[in-house]
C-alpha positions in Angstrom: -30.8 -10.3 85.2 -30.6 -7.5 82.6 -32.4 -4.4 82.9 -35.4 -3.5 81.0 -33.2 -0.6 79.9 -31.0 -3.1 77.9 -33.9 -5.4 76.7 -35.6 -2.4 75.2 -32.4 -1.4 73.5 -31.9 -4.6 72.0 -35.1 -4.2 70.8 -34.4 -1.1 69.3 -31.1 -2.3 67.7 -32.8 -5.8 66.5 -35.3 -3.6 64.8 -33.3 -1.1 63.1 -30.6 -3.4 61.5 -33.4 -5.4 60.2 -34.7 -2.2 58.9 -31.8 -1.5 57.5 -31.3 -5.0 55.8 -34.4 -4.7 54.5 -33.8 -1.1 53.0 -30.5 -2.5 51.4 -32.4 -5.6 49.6 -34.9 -3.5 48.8 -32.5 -0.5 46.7 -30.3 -3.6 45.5 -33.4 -5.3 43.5 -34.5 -1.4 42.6 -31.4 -1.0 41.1 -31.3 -3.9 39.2 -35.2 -2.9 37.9 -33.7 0.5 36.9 -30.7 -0.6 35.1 -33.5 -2.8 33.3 -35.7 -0.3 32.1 -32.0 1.7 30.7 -31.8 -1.1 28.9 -34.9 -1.5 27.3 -35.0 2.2 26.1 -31.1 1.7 24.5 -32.5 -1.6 22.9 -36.0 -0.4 21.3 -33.6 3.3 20.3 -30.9 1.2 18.5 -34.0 -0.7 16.9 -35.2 2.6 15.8 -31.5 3.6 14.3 -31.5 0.2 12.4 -34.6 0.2 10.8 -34.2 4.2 9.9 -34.2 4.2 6.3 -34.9 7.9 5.0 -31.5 9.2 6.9 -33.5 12.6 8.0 -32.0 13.4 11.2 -35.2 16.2 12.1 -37.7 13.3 11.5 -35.7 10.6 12.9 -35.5 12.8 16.1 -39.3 13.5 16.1 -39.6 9.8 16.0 -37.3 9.6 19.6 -39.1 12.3 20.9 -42.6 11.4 20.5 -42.2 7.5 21.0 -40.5 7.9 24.3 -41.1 10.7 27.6 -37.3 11.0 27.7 -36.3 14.1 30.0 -32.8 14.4 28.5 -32.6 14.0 24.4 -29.5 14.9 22.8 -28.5 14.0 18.6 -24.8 14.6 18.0 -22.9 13.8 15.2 -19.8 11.1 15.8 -17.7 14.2 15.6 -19.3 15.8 18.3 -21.7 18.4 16.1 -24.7 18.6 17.9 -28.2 18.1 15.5 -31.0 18.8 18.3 -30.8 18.8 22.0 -33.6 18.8 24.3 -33.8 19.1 28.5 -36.6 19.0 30.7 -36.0 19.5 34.3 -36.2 16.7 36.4 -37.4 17.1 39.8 -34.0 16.0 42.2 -34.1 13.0 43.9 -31.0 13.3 46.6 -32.0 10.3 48.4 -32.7 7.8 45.3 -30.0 8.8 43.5 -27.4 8.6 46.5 -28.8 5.1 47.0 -28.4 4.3 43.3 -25.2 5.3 43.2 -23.9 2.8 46.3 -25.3 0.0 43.6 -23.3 1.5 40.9 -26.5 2.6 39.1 -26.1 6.7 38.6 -29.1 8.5 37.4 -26.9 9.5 34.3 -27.5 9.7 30.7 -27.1 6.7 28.5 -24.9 6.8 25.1 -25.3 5.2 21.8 -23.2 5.1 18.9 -24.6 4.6 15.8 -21.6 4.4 12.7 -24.0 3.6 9.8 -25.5 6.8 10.4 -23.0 8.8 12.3 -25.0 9.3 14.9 -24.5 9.2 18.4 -27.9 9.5 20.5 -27.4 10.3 24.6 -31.0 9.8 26.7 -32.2 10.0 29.9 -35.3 7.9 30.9 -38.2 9.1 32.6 -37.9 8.0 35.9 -38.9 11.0 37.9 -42.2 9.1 39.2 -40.6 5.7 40.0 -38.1 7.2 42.3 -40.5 9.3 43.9 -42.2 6.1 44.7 -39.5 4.3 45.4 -38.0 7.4 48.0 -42.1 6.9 49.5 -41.9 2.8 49.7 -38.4 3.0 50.9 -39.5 5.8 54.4 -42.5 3.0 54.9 -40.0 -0.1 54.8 -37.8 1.3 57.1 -40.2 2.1 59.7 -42.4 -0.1 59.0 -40.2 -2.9 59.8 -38.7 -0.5 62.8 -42.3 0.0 64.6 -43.1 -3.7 63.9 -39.3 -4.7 66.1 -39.8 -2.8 68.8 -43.8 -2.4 69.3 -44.1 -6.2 70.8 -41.8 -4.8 73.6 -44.2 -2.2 74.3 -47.2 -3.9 74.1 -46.5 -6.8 75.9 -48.4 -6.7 79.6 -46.1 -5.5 82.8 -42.8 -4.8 80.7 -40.1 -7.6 81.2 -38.9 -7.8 84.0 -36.8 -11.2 82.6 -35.3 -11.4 79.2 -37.7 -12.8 77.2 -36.8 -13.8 73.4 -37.7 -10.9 70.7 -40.9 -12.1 69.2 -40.6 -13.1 65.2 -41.8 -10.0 63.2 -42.5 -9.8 59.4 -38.4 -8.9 58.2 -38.5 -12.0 55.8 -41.6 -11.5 54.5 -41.1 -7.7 53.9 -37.1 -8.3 52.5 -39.4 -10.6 49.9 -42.2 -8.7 48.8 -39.7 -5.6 48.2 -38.3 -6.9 44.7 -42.3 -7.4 44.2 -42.9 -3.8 44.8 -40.6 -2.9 42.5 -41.2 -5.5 39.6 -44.2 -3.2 38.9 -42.5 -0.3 37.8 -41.1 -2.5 35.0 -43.7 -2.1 31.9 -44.5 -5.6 31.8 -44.4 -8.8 33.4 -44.8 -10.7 30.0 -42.0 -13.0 27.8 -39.6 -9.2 27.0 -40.1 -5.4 28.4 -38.0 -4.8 24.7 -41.3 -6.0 22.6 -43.3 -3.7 25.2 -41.3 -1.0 24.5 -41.1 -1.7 20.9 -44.9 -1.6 20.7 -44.9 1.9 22.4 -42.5 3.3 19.9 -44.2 1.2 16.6 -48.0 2.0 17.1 -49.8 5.6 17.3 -51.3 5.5 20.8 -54.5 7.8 20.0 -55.6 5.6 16.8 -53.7 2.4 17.2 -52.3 2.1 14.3 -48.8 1.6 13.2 -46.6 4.4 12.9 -44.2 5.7 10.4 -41.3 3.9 12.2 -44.1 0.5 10.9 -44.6 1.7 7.5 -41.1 2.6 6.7 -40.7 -1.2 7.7 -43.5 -2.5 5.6 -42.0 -0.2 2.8 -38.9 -1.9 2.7 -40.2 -6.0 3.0 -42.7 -4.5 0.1 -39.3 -3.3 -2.0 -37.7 -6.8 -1.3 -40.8 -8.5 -3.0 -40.7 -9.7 -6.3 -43.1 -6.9 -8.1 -44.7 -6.1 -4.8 -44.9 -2.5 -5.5 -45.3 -2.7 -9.4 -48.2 -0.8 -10.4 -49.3 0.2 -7.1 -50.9 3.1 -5.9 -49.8 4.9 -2.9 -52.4 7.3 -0.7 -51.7 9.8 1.3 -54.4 12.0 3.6 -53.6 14.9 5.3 -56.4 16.3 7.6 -55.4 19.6 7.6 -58.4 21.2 9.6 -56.6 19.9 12.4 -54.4 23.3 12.9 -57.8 25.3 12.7 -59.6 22.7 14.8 -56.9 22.8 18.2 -57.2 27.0 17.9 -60.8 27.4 17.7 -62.1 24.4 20.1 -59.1 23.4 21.4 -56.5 20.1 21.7 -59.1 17.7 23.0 -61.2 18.3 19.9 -58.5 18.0 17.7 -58.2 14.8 18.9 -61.2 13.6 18.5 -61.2 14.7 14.8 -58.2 12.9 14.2 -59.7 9.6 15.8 -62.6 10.0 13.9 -60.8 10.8 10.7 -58.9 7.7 11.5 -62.0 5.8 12.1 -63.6 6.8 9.0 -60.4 5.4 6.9 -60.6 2.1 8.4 -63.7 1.7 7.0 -62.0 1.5 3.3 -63.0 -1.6 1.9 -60.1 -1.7 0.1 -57.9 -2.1 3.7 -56.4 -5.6 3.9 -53.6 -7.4 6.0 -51.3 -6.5 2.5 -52.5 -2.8 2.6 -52.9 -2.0 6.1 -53.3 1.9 7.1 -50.4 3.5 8.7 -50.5 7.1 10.3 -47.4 9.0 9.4 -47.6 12.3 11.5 -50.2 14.4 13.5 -51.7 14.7 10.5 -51.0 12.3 7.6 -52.7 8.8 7.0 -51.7 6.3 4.4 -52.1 3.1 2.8 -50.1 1.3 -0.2 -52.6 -0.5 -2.4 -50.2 -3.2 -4.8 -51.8 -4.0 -8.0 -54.9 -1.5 -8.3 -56.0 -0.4 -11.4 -57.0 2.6 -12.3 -60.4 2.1 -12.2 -60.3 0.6 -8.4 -58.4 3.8 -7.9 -61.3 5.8 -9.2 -64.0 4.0 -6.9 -61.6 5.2 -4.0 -61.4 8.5 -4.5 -65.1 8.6 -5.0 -65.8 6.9 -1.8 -63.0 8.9 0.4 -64.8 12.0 -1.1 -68.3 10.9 -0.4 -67.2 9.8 3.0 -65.4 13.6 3.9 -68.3 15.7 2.5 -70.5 13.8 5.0 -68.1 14.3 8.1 -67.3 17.9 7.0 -71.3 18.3 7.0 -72.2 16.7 9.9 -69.5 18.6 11.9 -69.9 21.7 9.9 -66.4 22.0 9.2 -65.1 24.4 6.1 -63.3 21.3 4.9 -61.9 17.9 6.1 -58.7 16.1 4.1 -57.2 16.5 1.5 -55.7 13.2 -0.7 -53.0 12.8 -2.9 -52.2 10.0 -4.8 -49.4 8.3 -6.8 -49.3 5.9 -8.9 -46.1 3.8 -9.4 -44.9 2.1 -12.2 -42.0 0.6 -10.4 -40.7 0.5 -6.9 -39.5 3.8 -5.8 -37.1 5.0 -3.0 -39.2 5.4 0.1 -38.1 9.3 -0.1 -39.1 9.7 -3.6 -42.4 8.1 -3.3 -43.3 10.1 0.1 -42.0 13.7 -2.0 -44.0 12.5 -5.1 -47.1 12.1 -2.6 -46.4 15.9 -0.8 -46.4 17.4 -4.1 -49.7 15.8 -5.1 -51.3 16.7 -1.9 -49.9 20.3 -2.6 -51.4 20.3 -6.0 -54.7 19.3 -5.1 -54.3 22.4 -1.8 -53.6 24.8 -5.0 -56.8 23.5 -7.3 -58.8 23.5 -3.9 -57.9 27.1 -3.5 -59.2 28.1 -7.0 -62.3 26.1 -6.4 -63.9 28.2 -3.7 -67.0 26.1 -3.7 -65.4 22.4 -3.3 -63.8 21.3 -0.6 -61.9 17.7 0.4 -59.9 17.7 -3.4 -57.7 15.0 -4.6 -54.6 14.9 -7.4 -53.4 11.9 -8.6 -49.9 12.0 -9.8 -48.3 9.2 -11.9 -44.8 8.6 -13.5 -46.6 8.2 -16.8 -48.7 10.9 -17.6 -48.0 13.9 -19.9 -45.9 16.8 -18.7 -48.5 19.2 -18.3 -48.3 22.7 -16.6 -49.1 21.4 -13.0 -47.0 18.2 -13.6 -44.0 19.6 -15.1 -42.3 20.7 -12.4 -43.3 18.2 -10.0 -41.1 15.4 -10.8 -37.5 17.8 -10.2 -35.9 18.1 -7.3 -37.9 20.6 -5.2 -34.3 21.4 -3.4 -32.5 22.1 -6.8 -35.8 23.8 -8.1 -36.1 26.4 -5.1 -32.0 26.8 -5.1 -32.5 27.9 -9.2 -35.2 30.4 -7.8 -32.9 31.5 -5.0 -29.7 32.0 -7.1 -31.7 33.7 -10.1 -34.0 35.9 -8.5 -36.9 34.3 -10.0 -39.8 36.3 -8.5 -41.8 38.5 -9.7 -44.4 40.8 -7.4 -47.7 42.0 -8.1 -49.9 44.5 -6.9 -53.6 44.7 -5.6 -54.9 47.7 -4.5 -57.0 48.2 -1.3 -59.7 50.7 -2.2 -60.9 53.1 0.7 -64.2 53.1 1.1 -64.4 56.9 3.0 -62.5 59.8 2.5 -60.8 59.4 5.5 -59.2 55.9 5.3 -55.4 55.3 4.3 -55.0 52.5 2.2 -52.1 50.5 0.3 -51.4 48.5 -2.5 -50.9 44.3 -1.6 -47.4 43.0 -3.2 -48.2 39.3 -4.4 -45.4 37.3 -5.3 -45.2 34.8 -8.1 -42.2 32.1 -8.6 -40.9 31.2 -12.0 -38.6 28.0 -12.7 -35.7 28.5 -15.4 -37.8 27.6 -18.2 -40.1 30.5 -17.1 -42.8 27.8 -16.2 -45.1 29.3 -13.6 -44.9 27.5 -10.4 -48.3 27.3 -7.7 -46.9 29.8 -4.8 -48.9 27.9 -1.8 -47.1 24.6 -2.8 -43.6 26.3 -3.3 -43.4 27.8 0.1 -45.1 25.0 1.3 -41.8 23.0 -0.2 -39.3 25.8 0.8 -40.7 25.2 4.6 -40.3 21.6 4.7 -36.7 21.8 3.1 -35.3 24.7 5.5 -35.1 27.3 2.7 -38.1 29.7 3.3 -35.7 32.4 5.3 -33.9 32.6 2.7 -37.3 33.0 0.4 -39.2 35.6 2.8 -35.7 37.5 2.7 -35.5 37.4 -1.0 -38.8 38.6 -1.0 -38.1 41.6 1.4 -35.2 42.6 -0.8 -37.3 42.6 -3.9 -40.1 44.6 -2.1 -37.1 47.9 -1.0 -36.1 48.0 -4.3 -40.0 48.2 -6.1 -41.0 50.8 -3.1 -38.0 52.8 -4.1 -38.6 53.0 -7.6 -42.5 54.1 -7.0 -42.5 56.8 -4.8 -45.6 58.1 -3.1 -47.0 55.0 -3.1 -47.6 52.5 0.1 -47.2 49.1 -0.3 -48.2 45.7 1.8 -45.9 43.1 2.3 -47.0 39.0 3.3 -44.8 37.7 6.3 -45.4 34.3 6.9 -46.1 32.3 10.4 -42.6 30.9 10.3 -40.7 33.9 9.3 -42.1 35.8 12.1 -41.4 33.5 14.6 -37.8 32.9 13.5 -35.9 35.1 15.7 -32.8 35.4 13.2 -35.3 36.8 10.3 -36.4 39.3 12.7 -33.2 41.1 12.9 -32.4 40.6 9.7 -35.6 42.8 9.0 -34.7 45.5 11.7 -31.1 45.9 10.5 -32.3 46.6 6.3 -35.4 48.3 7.3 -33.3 51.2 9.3 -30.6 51.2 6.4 -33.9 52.3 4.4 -35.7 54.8 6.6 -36.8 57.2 4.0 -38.8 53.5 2.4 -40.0 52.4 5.5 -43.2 54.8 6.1 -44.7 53.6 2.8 -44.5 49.7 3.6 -47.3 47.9 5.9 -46.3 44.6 6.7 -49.3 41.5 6.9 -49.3 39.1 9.0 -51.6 36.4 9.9 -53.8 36.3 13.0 -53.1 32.7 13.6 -49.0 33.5 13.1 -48.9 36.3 15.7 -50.9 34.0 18.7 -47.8 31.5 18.1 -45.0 33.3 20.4 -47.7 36.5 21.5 -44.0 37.8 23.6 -41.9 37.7 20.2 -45.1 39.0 18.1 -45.1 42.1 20.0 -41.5 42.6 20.1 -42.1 42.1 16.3 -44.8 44.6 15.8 -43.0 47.0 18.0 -40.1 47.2 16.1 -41.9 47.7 12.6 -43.4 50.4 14.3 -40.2 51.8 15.9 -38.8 51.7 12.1 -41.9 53.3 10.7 -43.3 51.0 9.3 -46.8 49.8 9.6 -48.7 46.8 10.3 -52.0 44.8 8.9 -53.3 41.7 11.1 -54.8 39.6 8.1 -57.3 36.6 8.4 -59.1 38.3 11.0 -62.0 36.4 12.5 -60.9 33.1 11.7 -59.6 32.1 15.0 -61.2 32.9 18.4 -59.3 36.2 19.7 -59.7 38.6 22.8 -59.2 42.2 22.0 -56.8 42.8 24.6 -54.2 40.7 22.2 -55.0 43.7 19.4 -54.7 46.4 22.3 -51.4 44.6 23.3 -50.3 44.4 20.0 -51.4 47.8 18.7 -51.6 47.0 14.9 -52.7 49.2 12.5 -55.1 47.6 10.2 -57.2 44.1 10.4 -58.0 42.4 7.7 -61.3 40.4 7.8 -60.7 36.6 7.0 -62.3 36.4 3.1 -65.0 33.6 4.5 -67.0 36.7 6.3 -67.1 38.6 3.0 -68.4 35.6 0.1 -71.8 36.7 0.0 -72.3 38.2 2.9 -75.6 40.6 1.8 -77.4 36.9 2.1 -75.7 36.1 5.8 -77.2 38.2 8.8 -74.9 36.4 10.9 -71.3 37.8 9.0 -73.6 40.8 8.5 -73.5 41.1 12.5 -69.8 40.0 12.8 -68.4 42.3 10.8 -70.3 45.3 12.3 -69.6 44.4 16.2 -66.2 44.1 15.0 -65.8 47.4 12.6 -67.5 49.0 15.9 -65.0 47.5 18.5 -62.3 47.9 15.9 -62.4 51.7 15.9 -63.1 52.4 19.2 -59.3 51.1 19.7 -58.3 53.6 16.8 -57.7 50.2 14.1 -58.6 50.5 10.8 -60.9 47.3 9.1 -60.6 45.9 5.4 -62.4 43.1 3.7 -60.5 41.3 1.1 -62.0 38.5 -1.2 -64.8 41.0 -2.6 -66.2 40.0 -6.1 -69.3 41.2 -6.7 -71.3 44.7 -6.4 -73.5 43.5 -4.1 -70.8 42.3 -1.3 -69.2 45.7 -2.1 -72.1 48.0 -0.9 -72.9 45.6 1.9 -69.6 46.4 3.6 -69.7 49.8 2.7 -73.6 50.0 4.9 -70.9 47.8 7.9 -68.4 50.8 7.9 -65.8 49.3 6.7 -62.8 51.3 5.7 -61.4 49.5 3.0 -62.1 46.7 0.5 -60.0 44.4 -1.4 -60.6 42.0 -4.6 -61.1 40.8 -8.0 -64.3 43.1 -8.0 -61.9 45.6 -8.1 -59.1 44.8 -9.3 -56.5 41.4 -9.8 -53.3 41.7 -9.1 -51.1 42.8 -11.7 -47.4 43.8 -12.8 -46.9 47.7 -11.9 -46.3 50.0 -14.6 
């Protein structure tokens, strides 16, 4: 008769290699489910790398980026130049990836080459949860199946004293329901994970709608068509409140604007299964309408401009969209139309600016109409337009004073600058650097401008001068010290120059804004926080920051002797303003009547065409 002793341990050794059994079937189906899932992303990627057609690298990686959660993302060149690299930690999982690695399934990054584009992408799916569930399932398994081997020893009344056959426990039905457990972590249980995946990367998940990846698709089966695109109008929306929207009331709202935004254009009448609305970016909508006329074209404008002055009303909102339009002769290169489409919307951002009263503008651009001052330009090659600026200095600044509005106040003259193409053709400044941004070129701009700026201070002497840095320049850590190195080459310059910078561009990086500000004070310079009030700030960010002036944002100054509210504003700010020795301007002043109102708020300084446009200096 064997002793208890050894019937327990038999137990205990049934028990655990069953556990262990179990474990092993268990990690071998995860493994297989894991090496699926690498597959699926390296199908629907090289999906995305065959149906590329615009060859931008920066938007083709925006397009990985946002359509998958990858941890690891890396763009390369074939020849091993790398284009954008990007690596999130992942949390380590010793256990799961041990285990992996016995199936020959390493947590490792997956490669593909792409030779039409010369592209090679490496990833790393997101697997950080599923192997922490997996590491959780697996410690249950294996004493779970453990405890349920050796507890019917225990439990049964007066311990053997015989042996007495193990009782049957649950292995089987555990070893089967682990490939089960694990067949959940695959995305779906439907005919292909790849069309699941596809759809992730293809649609916008907040609106539903198909992406850019889509319309870049429908672009190209509407180019194959025989006169699909002839005469066609294309439109493009860009909600640019939403920028405003996400630093005033924060992400969530934003959201909800652009879902409502989206909701209003899928209203359009004039949407159909041939002219479906696409969303493009965080921000861009569009639609191609084949065969409209330029009367239908007219009726949509109308209506998209009816329908935005409501929303902008009802939600109180300075403005809502803005459209441009295109109308195409003849099919068009999917780059072409889209840069034809940005220049319109940049056109109709420059005749909203001179419009102070309207709001939610539109510009329709066409390959037919006249060459007209706004048009003229629009149709070259904004790359070889802003290069001809570049290599022949092709600025010219201006100057607007800043009257003082007490005997005390130090004030400064604002530099302007205005861009000329060779033929000496005038060129809208918001939609030029708007273009110089988008093409990697404003650095070299902003610099340009800097230079330009040394050499007018040095030829007027006793005079102070403000200079416009923009949000990208001062968050571009190579312009910084470019500026530190010329500004002490020029130290004698440097205590007449005030550099302005928006509120909005400083609350980007508030860690490289005040490295910024203290080394423009550190030079001698000076510094101006413009657009002040716009956004929502604490003033422990100006006591931080220690600038010199603030500039209130112009929409507190239009008429303010008729607004108690701004009238308020202005004063609790002028108040708290001073009490942390910062000096406040208004800019935007045009008539008498804004003027003294300011002057009753204690404010230092004023700026405008009640005073003064900018102009050439003498």
């Amino acid at each position: 008769m064997k002793s208890p002793s050894f019937i327990a341990l038999s137990h205990w050794t049934a028990a655990f290699a069953s556990a262990l059994l179990a474990l092993w079937l268990f990690w071998f189906a995860a493994a297989q489910q894991i090496q699926s899932l690498y597959q699926l992303h390296y199908s629907a990627i090289q999906q995305m790398l065959a149906s590329d057609l615009t060859g931008d690298t920066k938007i083709l990686t925006r397009q990985l980026s946002s359509s998958f959660d990858l941890p690891y993302l890396k763009v390369s060149q074939l020849d091993g130049v790398v284009l954008h690299e990007q690596s999130n930690t992942m949390p380590a999982h010793t256990l799961a990836s041990w285990l992996l690695t016995q199936f020959d399934r390493p947590i490792t990054a997956a490669s593909i080459k792409d030779q039409p584009h010369n592209l090679q992408v490496e990833f790393l799916p997101a697997l950080s949860e599923q192997l922490s569930t997996l590491e959780l399932f697996s410690v249950f398994l294996f004493f779970g199946i453990l405890l349920l081997g050796v507890l019917p020893y225990y439990l049964q009344p007066g311990r053997p004293k015989k042996l007495k056959a193990l009782p049957p426990h649950p292995i089987e039905a555990a070893v089967q329901q682990a490939p089960a457990v694990v067949q959940q972590f695959q995305p779906q249980a439907n005919n292909s994970g790849t069309d699941y995946l596809l759809e992730l990367a293809l649609y916008d998940q907040l609106t539903s709608l198909p992406n850019r990846q889509q319309f870049v698709r429908y672009y190209e089966q509407q180019l194959k068509a025989a006169n699909a695109v002839y005469q066609s109008v294309f439109l493009l929306v860009r909600c640019h409140s939403l920028a405003q929207i996400n630093h005033k009331q924060g992400y969530l709202a934003g959201d909800l604007y652009i879902k409502e935004m989206a909701d209003l254009l899928k209203q359009l009448p004039q949407l159909s299964d041939e002219s479906p609305l696409f969303r493009l970016n965080n921000t861009d909508f569009c639609v191609l309408f084949p065969q409209m006329s330029t009367e239908q074209t007219e009726e949509l404008v109308i209506l998209l401009q009816q329908n935005f002055d409501a929303y902008q009303q009802q939600k109180q909102l300075d403005s809502v969209a803005l459209t441009g339009l295109v109308q195409v002769a003849q099919g068009k290169p999917l780059g072409e139309l889209l840069a034809m489409a940005d220049t319109a919307l940049g056109l109709a951002k420059n005749k909203q600016s001179k419009v102070t009263k309207q709001s939610n503008l539109w510009y329709l651009f066409t390959d037919t109409q006249d060459q007209t001052a706004d048009s003229s330009f629009s149709t070259k090659n904004w790359r070889t337009l802003i290069d001809d600026v570049l290599q022949g200095q092709r600025l010219t600044l201006l100057a607007q004073p800043i009257q003082g509005l007490n005997k005390t106040s130090k004030t400064y003259s604002e530099l302007l600058v205005r861009f000329r193409s060779s033929e000496d053709q005038l060129l809208p400044t918001a939609l030029f650097l708007d273009m110089a941004q988008k093409l990697d070129k404003l650095i070299e701009i902003e610099q340009m401008i800097v230079e330009q700026a040394l050499n007018l201070v040095a030829n007027h002497p006793g005079q102070s001068f403000g200079l416009n840095l923009s949000a990208h320049a001062v968050q571009d850590e190579g312009f910084i010290s470019y500026l530190e190195r010329r500004l002490l080459k020029e130290t004698e310059l440097t205590p007449r120059l005030v550099f302005e910078i928006s509120e909005w561009g400083l609350q980007q990086n508030l860690k490289l804004s005040k490295r910024l500000i203290d080394m423009l004070h550190q030079c001698g310079s000076r510094v101006t926080v413009e657009k002040f009030g716009a956004g929502i700030t604490s003033f422990k960010f100006f006591r931080d920051l220690k600038p010199d002036f603030v500039k209130m944002d112009g929409s507190y100054t239009r008429q303010i002797e008729e607004d108690k509210n701004n009238q308020y504003f202005v004063r609790l700010m002028v108040d708290l303003a001073h009490r942390i020795g910062v000096v406040v301007f208004a800019e935007n002043v045009e008539t008498a009547a804004e003027k003294q109102m300011l002057e009753s708020l204690l404010i230092d300084g004023i700026q405008g065409y009640f005073l003064g446009k900018p102009a050439p200096l003498e």
